[in-house]
N, C-alpha and C positions, 0 to 999 in steps of 0.2 A: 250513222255519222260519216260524214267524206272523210276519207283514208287522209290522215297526215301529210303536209308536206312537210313539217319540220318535226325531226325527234329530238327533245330535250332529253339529256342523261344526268344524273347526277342524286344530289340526297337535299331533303326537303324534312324539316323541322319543326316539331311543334314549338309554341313560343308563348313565354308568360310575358305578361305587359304588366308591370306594380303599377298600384294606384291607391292613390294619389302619384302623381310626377316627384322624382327626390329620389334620394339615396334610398338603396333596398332596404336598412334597417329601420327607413320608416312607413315600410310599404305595410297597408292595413287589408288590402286583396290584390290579385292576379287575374287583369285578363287573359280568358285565351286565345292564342291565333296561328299563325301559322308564316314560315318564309324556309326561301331557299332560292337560289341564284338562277338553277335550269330553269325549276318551274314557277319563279318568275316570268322570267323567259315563255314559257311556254303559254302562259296566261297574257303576255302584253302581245304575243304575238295572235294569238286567238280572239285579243279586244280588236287587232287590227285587220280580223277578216281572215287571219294565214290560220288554214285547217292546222294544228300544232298536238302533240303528243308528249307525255310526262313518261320517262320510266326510271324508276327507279325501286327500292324494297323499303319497305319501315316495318316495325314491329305489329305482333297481331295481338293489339294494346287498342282503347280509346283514344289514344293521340295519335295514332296510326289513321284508324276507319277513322276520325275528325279530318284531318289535313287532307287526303285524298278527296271524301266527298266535297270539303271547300276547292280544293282545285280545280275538279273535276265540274264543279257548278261554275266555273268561269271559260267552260266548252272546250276543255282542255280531254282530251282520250287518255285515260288513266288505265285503259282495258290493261299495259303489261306493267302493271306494277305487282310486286308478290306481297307477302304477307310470310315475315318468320317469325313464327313460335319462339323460338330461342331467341331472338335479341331482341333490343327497346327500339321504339323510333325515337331520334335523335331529339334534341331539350335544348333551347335557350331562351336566356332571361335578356329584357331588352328594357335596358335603367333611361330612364330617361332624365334631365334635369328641370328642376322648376325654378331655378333660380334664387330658390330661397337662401339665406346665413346660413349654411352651415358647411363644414369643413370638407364634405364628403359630395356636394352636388355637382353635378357635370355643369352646373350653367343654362338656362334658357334656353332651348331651342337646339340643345348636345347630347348623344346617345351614347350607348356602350352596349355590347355584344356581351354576353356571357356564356358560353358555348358547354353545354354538357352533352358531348358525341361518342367519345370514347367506347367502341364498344356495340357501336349502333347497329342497325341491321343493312343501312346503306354501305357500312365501311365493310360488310362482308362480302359485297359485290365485288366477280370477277367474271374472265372472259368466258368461262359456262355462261354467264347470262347468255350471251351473244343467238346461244343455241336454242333457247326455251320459243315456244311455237309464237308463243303472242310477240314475242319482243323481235324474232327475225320476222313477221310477218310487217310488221310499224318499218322499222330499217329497209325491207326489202321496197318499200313503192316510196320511202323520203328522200326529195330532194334535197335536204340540208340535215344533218347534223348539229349538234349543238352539245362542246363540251365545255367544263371552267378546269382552273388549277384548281383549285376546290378539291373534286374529286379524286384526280388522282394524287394527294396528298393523304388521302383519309384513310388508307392502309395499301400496304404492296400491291393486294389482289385487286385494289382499285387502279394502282397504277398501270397493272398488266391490263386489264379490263381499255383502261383509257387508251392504251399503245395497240393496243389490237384492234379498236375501233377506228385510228386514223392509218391503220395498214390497209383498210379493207377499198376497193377502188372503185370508182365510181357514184361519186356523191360529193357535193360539197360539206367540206366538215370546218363548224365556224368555232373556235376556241378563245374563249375571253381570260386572260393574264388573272382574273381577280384574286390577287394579294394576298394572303395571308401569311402573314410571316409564323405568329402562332402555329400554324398547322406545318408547316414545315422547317420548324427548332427539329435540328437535326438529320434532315432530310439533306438531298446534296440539288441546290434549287439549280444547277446548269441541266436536270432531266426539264423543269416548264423551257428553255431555248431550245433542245431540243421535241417539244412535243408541239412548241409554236411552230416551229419550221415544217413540221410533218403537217400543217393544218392549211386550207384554203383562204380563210379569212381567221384575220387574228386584229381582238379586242384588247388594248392596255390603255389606261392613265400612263400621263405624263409621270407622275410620281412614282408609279409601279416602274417604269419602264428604268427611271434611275434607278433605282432599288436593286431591282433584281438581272439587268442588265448592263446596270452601269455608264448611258447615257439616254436622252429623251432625243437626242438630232437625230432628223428624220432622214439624213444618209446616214449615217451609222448605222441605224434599228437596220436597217436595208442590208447593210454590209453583214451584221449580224442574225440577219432572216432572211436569204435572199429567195426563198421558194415560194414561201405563201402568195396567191396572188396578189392582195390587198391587205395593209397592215393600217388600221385603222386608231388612230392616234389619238386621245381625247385630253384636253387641259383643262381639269375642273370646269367652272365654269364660263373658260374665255371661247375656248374653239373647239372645234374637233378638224382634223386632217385625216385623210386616207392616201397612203403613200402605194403607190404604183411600181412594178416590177423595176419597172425604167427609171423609178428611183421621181419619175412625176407627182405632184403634189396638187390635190384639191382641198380647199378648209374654207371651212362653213363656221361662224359665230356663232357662240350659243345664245339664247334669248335671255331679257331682263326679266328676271326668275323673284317672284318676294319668295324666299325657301320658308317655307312648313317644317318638314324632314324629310333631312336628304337619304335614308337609309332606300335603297330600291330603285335610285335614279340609273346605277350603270347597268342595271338587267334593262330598268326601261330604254334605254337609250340603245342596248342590243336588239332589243327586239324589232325597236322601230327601224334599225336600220336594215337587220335580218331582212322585216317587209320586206322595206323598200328594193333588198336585192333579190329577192325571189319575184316581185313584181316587174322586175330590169327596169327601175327607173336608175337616170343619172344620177350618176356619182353626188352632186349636189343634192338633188331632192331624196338619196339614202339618207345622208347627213343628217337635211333638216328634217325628214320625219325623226331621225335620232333625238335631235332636240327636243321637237313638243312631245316627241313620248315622254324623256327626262324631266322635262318641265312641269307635263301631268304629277309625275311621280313628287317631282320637288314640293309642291303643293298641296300634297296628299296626306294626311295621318295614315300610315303604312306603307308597307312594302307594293301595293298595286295601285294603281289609278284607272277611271275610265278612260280612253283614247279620247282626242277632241273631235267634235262632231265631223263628219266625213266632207262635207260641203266646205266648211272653215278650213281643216286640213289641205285639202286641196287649193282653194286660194293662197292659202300661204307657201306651199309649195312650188307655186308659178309666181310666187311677188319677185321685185325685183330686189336688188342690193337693200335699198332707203325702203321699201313698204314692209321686209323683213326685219332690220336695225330697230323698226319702231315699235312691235308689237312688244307687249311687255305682259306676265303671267302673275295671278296670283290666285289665291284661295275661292275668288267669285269667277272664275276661267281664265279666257286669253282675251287679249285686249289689242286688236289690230289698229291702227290709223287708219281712222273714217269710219269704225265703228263696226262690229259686227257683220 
């Protein structure tokens, strides 16, 4: 396998999917699958060519060895992930809505996260990892890193874990904001500003970025991160911006999306830009690879999508302003002006 250019960190999930769609208490089976933010990550950047690496620990359970070999079958290097005896890998249920009458349904086309981590074997991860042979050998030849808030919320020694990893020098290390307020009831959330600042590129929504920093204006986030190189700004569905040390501004339009589920869009949207910066393309064409990875994912039943073909991708990353505005996404692919 070619050595990694990007290590994904973080904790990856088994997951039940009820079925029939509707409230859990009228779910008659459980599918199973799998999701988690890094290796996400690690998987959308592996669909895009980028040699990419998973590590993390889950329990030495069946949802353990499940979720590994599924990641692992999407050419993702799983070689430093452990396996502890003593704790579980991580569990969530993912509700989906069907729309049907009843008091309890999310709604057509709306999700919910049910999260049973408490406990996991990811949350026992700390910066001894750093030392174990396989996981400094992945870190020693990557040029990117890749952490979320995620992790260092899911217990101290993850947080130690997370802060030792952006001390270490020489590497770009990309940290994505992703929100969870649940996971840090309690926590004192001014440690994700400083663990942004400690990072090279940094991932937040518009909404995240009110939330947990207290404005979305992209001088401010500056005024308030001013180290990272590149603060990369996303607004649901309207844009994404990347805000420059000098406080300069590039923003790119997201594309006309019919959404599937949107659960997995902002790992895909990381990954593509990830590419796109380990490729050193411009600032714009990171962006829009960010987009059609996102727009994959929007379209997708689950957290992964295939990337769009490599011929298509690249036209649309040379279109101009109006040959970009026009393409529009749905369930049967992408859909450029003038056809395929």
């Amino acid at each position: 396998m070619t050595p990694p250019a990007a290590v994904c960190l973080g904790e990856s999930m088994a997951v039940l999917i009820p079925e029939p769609a509707g409230p859990l208490e009228q779910a008659e089976s459980f599918r199973h699958s799998y999701g988690g933010a890094e290796s996400n990550v690690a998987c959308g950047l592996a669909g895009l060519g980028v040699p990419a690496a998973w590590v993390s620990r889950v329990g030495a359970d069946g949802f353990g060895r499940r979720l590994v070999e599924q990641i692992a079958a999407h050419g993702v290097d799983t070689s430093a992930v452990g396996y502890d005896p003593a704790r579980p890998t991580g569990l969530y249920v993912k509700e989906t809505g069907s729309g049907a009458d009843h008091p309890h349904d999310l709604g057509a086309g709306r999700s919910r996260l049910h999260y049973y981590r408490r406990g996991s074997a990811a949350a026992a991860m700390g910066p001894e990892l750093l030392a174990e042979p396989a996981v400094a050998a992945l870190l020693a030849g990557a040029e990117l890193v890749h952490l979320t808030g995620i992790t260092s919320a899911l217990s101290d020694s993850c947080h130690r874990l997370v802060r030792t990893l952006l001390a270490v020098p020489g590497r770009l290390v990309s940290f994505d904001l992703n929100w969870r307020p649940a996971l840090w009831a309690g926590r004192d959330r001014q440690a994700l500003r400083f663990l942004m600042n400690a990072s090279d590129i940094v991932l937040l929504g518009a909404d995240e970025a009110r939330e947990v920093l207290g404005t979305d204006d992209p001088a401010a986030l500056r005024k308030l991160l001013p180290r990272p190189g590149v603060l990369v700004l996303k607004d649901d569905g309207h844009r994404a911006t990347t805000i420059a040390q000098d406080g300069s501004t590039t923003a790119e339009p997201a594309l006309r999306v019919s959404v599937l589920e949107p659960t997995g869009a902002g790992d895909a949207f990381a990954a593509g830009y990830l590419a796109g910066t380990l490729r050193g393309l411009p600032e714009q064409a990171r962006l829009r690879l960010g987009h059609l990875s996102a727009a994959a994912a929007l379209t997708t039943a689950g957290d992964l999508a295939p990337a769009p073909p490599a011929g298509l991708t690249g036209r649309l990353l040379a279109a101009d302003a109006a040959g970009w505005a026009a393409v529009t996404v749905d369930a049967a692919g992408f859909h450029p002006a003038g056809g395929r």
